[in-house]
C-alpha positions in Angstrom: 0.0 0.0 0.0 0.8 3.9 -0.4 0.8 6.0 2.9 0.6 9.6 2.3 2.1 11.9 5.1 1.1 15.3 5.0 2.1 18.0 7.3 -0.5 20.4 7.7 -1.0 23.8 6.5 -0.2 27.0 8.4 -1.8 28.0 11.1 -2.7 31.5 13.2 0.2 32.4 15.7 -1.8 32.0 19.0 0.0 32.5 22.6 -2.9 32.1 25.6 -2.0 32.9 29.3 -3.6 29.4 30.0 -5.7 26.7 28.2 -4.8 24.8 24.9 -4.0 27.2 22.0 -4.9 24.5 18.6 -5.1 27.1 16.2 -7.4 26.9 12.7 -5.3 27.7 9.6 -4.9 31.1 8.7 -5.7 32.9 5.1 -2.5 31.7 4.0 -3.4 27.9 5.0 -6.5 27.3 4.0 -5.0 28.3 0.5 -2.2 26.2 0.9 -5.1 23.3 1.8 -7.0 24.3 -1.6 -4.4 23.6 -3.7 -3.2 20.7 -1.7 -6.4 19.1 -2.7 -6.4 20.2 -5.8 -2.8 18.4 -6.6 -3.8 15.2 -4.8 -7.5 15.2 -6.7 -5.0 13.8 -9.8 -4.9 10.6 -8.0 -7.0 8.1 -6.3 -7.1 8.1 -2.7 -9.0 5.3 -0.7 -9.0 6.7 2.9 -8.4 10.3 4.6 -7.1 10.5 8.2 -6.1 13.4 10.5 -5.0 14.4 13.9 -7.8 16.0 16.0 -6.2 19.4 16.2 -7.8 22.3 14.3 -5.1 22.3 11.9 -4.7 19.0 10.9 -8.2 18.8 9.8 -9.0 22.3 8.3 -6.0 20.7 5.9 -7.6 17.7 5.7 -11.0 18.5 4.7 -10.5 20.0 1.2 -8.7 17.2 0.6 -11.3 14.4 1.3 -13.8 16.6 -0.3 -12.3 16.1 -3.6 -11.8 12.4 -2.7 -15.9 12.6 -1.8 -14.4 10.7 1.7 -15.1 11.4 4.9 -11.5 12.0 6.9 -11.4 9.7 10.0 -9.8 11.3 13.2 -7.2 9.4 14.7 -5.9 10.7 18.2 -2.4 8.9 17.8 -1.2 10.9 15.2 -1.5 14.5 17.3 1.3 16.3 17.8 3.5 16.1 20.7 2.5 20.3 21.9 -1.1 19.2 21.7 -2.2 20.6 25.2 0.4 23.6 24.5 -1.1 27.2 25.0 0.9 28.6 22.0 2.1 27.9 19.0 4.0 30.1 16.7 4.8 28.9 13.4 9.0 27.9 13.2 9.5 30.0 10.3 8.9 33.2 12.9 11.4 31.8 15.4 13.7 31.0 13.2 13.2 34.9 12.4 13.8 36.2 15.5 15.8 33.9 16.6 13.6 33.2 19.5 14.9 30.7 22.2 12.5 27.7 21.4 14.4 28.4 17.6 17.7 27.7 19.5 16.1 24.6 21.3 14.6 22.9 18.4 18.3 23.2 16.6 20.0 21.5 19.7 17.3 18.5 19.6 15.6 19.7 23.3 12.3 17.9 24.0 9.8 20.7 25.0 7.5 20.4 28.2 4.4 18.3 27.3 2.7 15.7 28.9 4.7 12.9 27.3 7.9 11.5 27.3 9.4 11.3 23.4 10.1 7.7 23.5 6.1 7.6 23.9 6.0 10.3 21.3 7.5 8.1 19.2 5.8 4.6 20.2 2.3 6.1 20.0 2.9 7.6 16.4 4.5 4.5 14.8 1.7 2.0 16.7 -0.7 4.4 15.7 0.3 4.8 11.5 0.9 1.2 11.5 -2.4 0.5 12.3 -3.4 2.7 9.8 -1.5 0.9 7.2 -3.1 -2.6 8.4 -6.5 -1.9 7.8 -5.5 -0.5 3.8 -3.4 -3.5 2.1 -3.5 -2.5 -1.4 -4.7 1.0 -1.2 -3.5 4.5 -1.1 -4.3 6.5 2.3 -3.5 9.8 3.2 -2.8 11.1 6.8 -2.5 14.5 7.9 -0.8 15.4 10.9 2.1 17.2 11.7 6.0 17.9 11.6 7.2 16.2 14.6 5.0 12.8 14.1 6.4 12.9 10.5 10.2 12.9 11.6 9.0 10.2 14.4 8.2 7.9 12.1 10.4 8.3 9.0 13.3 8.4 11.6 11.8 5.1 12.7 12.0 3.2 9.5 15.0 4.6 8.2 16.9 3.6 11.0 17.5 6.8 12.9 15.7 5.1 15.7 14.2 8.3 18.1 16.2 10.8 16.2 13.0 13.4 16.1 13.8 16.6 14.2 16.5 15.3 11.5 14.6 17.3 8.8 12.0 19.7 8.3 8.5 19.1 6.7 7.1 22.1 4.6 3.7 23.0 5.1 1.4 21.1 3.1 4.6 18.7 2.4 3.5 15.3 0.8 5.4 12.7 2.3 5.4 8.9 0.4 6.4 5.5 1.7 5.2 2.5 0.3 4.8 -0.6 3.4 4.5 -4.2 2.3 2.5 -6.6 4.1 5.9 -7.8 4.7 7.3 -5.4 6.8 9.0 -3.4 4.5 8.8 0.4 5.0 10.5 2.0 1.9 10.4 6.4 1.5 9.6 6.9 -1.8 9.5 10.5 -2.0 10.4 13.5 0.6 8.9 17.0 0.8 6.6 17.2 -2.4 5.6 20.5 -2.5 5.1 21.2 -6.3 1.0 22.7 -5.7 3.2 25.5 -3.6 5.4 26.4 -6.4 4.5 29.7 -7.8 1.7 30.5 -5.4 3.5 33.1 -3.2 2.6 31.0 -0.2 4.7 30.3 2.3 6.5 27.0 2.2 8.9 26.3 4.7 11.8 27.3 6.0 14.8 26.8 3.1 12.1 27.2 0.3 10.1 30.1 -1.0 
């Protein structure tokens, strides 16, 4: 079968004195989600998944639309700041140069309510399950940069190595998994339905 990894699209910058922040996709991100669907509408896709959070499925929607699915929430595939009461997108860290920027680069695990080794176990368990109830069929599952690295880390042998590279927004992310076992990237980082939009990408791409 085909899994499709897709990071969602990008988000409002929210910072709350207390309570979960999940932001919904800004202007910018529900555009980015438009054309995402549009791009993937060029191919069959049998099933839609997505994290719960706001983002995740704004992205998703669009996309199963044009699939005429309905997209299937799946809790294990949340990211690991889900109870956070900010998030600001990396790009304006990065910026600024904002502390959390200086953390990500050195590979520090941020205060949640998880350890990352049960980050890690909960994502893989979680998109492995997803791939056992699709042989034969192409699934998409949106969800974010950090369960991306977890498992691509996973099953090109970098083990727990979270963060070795950075999904774009709206990145399409392919591996093909045989009912053997097999786990095998097939492509990285497709972005092409960004390319001459004036969105927003990523970090090293414009």
């Amino acid at each position: 079968m085909e899994l499709i990894l897709i990071r969602h699209a990008i988000p409002l910058r929210r910072e709350l004195e207390t309570g979960v922040a999940d932001p919904e996709l800004s202007g910018a991100g529900l555009e980015q989600a438009r054309l995402l669907a549009e791009y993937l509408g060029q191919e069959r896709i049998d099933a839609v998944y997505a994290s719960p959070m706001q983002r995740a499925r704004q992205t998703a929607a669009p996309v199963a639309l044009g699939q005429g699915l309905e997209t299937t929430i799946v809790d294990g595939v949340a990211e690991f700041d889900r109870n956070s009461n900010e998030y600001v997108p990396v790009e304006e860290l990065k910026a600024t140069n904002d502390p959390r920027w200086r953390d990500m680069l050195d590979g520090k695990w941020p205060p949640t309510d998880e350890s990352e080794a049960d980050f890690v176990l909960r994502v893989v368990e979680s998109i492995e399950t997803i791939i056992a109830g699709h042989p034969s069929q192409r699934v998409a599952v949106v969800c974010h940069g950090g369960v991306i690295n977890a498992y691509v880390a996973r099953i090109i042998g970098l083990g727990d190595q979270r963060g070795f590279f950075y999904p774009n927004y709206t990145s399409i992310h392919r591996v093909a998994a045989a009912k053997s076992g097999e786990r095998s990237v097939v492509t990285l980082n497709e972005t092409p339905h960004l390319r001459g939009s004036g969105l927003p990408i990523g970090l090293f791409q414009k």
